[in-house]
DSSP file (Angstrom, degrees, kcal/mol; ACC not computed):
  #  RESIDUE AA STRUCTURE BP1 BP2  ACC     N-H-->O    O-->H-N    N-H-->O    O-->H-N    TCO  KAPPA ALPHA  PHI   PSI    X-CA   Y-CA   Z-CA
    1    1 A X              0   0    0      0, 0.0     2,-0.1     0, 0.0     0, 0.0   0.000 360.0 360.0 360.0 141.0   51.6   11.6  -74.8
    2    2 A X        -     0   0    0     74,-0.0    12,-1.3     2,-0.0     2,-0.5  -0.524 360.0-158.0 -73.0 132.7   48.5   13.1  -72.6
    3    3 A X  E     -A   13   0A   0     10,-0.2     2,-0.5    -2,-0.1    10,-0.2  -0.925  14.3-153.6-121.3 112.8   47.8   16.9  -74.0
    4    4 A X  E     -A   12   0A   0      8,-0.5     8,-2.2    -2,-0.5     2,-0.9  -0.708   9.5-129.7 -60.4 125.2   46.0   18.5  -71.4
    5    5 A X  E     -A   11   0A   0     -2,-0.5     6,-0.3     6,-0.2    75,-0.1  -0.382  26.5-159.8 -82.4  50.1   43.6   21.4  -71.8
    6    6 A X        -     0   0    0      4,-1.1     4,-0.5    -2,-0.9     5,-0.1   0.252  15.8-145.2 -64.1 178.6   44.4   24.2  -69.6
    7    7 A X  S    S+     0   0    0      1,-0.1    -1,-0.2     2,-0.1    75,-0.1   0.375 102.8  28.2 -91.6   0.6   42.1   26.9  -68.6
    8    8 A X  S    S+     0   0    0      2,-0.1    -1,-0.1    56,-0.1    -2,-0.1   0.702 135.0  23.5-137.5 -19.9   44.4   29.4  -68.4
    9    9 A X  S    S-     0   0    0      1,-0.2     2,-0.2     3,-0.0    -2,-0.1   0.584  91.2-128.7 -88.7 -54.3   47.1   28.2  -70.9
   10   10 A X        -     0   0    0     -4,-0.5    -4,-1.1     2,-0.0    -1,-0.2  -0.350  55.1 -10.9  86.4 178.0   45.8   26.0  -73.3
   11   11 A X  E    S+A    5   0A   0     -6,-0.3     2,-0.3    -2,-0.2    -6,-0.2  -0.308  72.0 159.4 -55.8 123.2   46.5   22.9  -74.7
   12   12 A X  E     -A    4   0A   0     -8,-2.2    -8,-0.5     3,-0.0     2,-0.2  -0.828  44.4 -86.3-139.3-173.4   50.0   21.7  -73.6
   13   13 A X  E     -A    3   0A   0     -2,-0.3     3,-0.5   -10,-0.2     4,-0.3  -0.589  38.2-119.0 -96.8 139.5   52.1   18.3  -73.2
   14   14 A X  S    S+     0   0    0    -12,-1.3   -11,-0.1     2,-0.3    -1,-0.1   0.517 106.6  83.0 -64.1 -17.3   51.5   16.5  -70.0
   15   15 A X  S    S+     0   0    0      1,-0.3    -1,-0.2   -13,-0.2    45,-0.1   0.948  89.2  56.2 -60.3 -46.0   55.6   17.1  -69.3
   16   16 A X  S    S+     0   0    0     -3,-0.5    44,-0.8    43,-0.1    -1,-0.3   0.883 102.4  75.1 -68.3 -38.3   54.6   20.8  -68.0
   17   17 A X        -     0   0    0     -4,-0.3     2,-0.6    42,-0.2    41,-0.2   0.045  68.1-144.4-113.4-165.1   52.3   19.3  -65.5
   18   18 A X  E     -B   57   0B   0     39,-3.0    39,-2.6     2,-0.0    -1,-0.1  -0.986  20.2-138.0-145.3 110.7   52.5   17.4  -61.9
   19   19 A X  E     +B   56   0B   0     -2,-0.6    37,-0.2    37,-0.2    38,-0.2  -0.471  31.0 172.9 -59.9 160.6   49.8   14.6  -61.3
   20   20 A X  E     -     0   0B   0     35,-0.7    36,-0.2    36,-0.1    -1,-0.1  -0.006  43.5-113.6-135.3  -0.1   49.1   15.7  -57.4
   21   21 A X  E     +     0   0B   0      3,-0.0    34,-0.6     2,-0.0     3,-0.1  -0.282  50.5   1.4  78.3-155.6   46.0   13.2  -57.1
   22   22 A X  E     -B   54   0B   0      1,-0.2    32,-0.3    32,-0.2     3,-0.3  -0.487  36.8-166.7 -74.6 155.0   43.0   11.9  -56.7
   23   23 A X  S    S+     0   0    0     30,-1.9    31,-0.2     1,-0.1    -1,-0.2   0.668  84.8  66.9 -89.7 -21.0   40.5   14.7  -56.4
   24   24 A X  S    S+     0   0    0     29,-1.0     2,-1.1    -3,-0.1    -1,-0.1   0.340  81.4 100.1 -78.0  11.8   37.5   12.3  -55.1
   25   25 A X        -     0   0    0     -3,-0.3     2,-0.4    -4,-0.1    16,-0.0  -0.729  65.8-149.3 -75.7 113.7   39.7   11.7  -51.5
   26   26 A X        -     0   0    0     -2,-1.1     2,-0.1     0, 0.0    -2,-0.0  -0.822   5.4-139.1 -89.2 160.3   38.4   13.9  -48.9
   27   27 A X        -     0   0    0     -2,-0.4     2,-0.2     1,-0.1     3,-0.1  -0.398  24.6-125.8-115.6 161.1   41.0   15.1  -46.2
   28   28 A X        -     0   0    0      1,-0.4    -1,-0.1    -2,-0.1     3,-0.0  -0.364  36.5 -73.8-137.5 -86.0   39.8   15.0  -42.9
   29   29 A X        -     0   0    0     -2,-0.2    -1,-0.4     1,-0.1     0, 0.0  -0.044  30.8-126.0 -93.9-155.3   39.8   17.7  -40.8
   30   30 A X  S    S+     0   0    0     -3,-0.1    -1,-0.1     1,-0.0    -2,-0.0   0.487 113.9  51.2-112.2 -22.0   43.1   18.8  -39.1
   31   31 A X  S    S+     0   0    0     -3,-0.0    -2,-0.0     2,-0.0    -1,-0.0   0.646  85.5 117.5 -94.7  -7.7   41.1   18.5  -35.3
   32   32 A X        -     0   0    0      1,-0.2    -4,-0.1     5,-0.0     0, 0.0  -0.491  48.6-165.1 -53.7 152.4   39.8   14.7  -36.2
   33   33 A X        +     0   0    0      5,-0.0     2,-0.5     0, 0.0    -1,-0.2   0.376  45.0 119.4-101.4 -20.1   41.2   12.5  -34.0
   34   34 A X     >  -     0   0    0      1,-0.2     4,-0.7     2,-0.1    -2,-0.0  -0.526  41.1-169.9 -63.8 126.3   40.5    9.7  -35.6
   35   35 A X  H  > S+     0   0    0     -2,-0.5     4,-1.6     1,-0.2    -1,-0.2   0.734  85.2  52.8 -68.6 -45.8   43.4    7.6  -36.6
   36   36 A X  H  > S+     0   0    0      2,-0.2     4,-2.3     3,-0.2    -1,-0.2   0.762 106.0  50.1 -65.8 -40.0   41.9    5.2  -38.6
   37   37 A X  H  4 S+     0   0    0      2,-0.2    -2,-0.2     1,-0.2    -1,-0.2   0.765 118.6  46.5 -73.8 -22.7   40.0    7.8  -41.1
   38   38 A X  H  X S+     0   0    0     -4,-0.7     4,-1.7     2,-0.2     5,-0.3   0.788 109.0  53.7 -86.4 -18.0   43.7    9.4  -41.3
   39   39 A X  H  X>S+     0   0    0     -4,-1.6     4,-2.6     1,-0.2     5,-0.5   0.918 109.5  45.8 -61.6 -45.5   45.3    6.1  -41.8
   40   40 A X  H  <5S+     0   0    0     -4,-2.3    -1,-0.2     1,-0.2    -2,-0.2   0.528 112.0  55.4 -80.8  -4.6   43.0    5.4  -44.8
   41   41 A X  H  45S+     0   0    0     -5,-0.1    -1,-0.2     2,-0.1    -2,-0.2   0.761 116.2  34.2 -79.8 -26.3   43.6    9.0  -46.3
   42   42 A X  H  <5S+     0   0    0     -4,-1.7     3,-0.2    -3,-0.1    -2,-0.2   0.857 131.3  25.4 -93.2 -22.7   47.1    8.7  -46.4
   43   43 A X  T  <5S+     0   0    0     -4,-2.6     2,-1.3    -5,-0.3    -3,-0.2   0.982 101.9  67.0 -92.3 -47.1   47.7    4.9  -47.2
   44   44 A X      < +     0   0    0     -5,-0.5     2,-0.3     1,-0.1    -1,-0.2  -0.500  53.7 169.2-105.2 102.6   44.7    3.3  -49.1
   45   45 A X        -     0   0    0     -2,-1.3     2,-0.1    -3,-0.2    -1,-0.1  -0.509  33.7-124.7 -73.4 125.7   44.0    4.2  -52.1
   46   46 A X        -     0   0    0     -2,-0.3     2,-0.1     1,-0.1    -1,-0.1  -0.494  16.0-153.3 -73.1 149.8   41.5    2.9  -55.1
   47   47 A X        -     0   0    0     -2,-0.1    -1,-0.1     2,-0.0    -2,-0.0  -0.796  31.0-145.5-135.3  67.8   43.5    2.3  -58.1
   48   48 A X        -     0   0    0     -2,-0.1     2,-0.5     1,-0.0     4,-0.0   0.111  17.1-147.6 -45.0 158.5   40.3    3.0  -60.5
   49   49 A X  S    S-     0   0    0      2,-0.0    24,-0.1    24,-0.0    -1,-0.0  -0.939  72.3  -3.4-103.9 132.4   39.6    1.3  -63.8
   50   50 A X  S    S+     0   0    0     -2,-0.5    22,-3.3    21,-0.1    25,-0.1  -0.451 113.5  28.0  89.0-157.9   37.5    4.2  -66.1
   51   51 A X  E     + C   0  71B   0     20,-0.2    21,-0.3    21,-0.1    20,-0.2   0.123  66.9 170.2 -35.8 164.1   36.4    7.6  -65.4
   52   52 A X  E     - C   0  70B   0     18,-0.8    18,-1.3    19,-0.1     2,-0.6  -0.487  29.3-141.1-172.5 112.6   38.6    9.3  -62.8
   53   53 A X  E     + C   0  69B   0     16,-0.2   -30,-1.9    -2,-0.1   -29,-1.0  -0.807  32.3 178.5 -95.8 121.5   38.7   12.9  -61.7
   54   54 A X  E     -BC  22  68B   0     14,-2.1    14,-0.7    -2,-0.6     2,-0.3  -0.503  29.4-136.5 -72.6 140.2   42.5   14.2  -60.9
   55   55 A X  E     - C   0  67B   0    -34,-0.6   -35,-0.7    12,-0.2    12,-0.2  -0.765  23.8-178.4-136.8 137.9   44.4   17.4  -59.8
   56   56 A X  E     -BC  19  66B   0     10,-0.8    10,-3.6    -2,-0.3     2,-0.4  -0.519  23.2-136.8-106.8 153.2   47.6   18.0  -61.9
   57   57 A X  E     -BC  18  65B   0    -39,-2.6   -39,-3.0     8,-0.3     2,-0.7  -0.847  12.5-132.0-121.8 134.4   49.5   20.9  -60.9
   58   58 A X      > +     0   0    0      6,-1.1     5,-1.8    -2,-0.4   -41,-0.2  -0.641  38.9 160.4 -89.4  62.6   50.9   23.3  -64.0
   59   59 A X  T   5 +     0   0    0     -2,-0.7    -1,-0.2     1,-0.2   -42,-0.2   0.811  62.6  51.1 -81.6 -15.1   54.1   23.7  -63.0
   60   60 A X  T   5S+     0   0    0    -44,-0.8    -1,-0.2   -45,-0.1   -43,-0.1   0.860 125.1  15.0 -65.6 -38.0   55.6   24.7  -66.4
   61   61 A X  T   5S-     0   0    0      3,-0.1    -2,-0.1   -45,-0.1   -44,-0.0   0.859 130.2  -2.5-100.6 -90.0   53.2   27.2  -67.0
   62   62 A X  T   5S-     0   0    0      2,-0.2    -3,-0.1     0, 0.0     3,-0.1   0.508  70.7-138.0 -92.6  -1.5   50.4   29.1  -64.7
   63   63 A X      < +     0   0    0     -5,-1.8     2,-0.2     1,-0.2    -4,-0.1   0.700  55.8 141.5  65.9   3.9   51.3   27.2  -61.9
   64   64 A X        -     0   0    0     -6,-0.1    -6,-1.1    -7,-0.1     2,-0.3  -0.667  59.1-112.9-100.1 149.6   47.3   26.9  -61.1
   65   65 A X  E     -C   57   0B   0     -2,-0.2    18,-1.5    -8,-0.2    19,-0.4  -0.720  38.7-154.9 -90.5 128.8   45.9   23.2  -59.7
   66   66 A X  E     -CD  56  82B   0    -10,-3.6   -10,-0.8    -2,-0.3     2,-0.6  -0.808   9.3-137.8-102.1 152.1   43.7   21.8  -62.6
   67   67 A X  E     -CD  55  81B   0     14,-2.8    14,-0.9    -2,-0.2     2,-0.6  -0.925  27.2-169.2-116.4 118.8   41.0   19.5  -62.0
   68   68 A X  E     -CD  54  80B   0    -14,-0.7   -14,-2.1    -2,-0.6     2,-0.9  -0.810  21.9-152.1-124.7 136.6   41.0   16.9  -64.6
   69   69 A X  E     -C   53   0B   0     10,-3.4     9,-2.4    -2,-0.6    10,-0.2  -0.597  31.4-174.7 -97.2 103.1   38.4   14.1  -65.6
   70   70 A X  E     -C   52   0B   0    -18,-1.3   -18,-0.8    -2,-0.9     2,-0.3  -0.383  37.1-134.6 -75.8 144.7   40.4   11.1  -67.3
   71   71 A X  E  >  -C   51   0B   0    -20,-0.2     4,-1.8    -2,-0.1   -20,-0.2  -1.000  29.8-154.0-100.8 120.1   39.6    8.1  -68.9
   72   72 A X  T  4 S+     0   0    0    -22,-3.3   -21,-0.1    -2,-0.3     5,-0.0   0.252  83.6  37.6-122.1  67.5   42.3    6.0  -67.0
   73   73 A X  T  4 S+     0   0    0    -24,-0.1    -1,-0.2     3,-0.1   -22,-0.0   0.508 131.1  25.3-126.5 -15.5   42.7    3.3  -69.6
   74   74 A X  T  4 S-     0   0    0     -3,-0.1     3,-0.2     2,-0.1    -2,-0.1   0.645  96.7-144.7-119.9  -5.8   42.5    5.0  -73.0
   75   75 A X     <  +     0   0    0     -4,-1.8     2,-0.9     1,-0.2    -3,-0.1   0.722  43.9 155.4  -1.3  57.5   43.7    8.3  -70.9
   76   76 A X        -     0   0    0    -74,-0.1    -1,-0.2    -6,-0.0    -2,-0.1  -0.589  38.5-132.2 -90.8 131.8   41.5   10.2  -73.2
   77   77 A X        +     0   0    0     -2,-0.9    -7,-0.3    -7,-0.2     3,-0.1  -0.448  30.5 170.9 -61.7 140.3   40.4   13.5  -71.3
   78   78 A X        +     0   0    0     -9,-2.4     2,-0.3     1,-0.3    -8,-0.2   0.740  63.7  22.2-123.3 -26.9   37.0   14.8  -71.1
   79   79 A X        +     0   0    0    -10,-0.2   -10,-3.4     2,-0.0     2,-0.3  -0.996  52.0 177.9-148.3 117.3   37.0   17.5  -68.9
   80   80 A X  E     +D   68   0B   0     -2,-0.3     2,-0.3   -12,-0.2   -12,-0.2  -0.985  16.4 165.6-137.1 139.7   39.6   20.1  -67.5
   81   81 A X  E     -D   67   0B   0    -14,-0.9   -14,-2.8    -2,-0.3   -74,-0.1  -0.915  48.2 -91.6-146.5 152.4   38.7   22.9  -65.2
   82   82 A X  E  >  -D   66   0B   0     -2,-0.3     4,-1.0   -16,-0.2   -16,-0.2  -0.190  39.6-129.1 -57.7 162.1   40.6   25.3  -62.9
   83   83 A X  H  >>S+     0   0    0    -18,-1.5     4,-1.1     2,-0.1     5,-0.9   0.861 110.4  53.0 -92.3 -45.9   40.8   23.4  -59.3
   84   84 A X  H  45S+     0   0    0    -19,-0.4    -1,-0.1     4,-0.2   -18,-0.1   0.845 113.2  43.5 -74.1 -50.1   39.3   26.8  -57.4
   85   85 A X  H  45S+     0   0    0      1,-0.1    -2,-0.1     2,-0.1    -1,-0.1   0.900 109.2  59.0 -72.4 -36.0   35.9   26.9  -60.1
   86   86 A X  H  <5S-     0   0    0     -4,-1.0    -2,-0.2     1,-0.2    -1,-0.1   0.911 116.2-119.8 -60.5 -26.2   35.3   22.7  -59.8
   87   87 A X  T  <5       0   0    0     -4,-1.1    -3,-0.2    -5,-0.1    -1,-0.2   0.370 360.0 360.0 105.9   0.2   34.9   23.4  -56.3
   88   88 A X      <       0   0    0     -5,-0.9    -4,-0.2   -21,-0.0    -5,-0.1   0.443 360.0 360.0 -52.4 360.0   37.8   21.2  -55.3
């Protein structure tokens, strides 16, 4: 089992939280027009090997979006930070 590190919580079981995704996609904007840059936000996705930056959503607890840096093969954590401080 993953134990995640909140910032507001503390160490908990991965059951309270809610992967929400990758955190290195940028959106973009809501007036692009381009079709193609929104087709490749919603559909295609990297399925990394290694490092990987996340945000899991705490829905058992503070409810606040964490931004969390993963290993994701050994899924050892290194880094978990409120979503609103990371700059996310």
């Amino acid at each position: 089992m993953i134990r995640i590190n909140c910032p507001v919580c503390g160490m908990r079981d991965e059951t309270e939280f809610s992967f929400i995704g990758d955190a290195t996609v940028k959106r973009p904007t809501i007036d692009d027009g381009d079709m193609q840059a929104w087709y490749e936000y919603v559909f295609l996705r990297d399925n990394p090997r290694g490092e990987h930056v996340e945000h899991w959503l705490h829905v058992h607890g503070c409810r606040q979006v964490i931004t969390v840096r993963r290993h994701t093969v050994t899924h050892e954590i290194e880094s978990c930070e409120l979503a609103s401080e990371a700059g996310q």
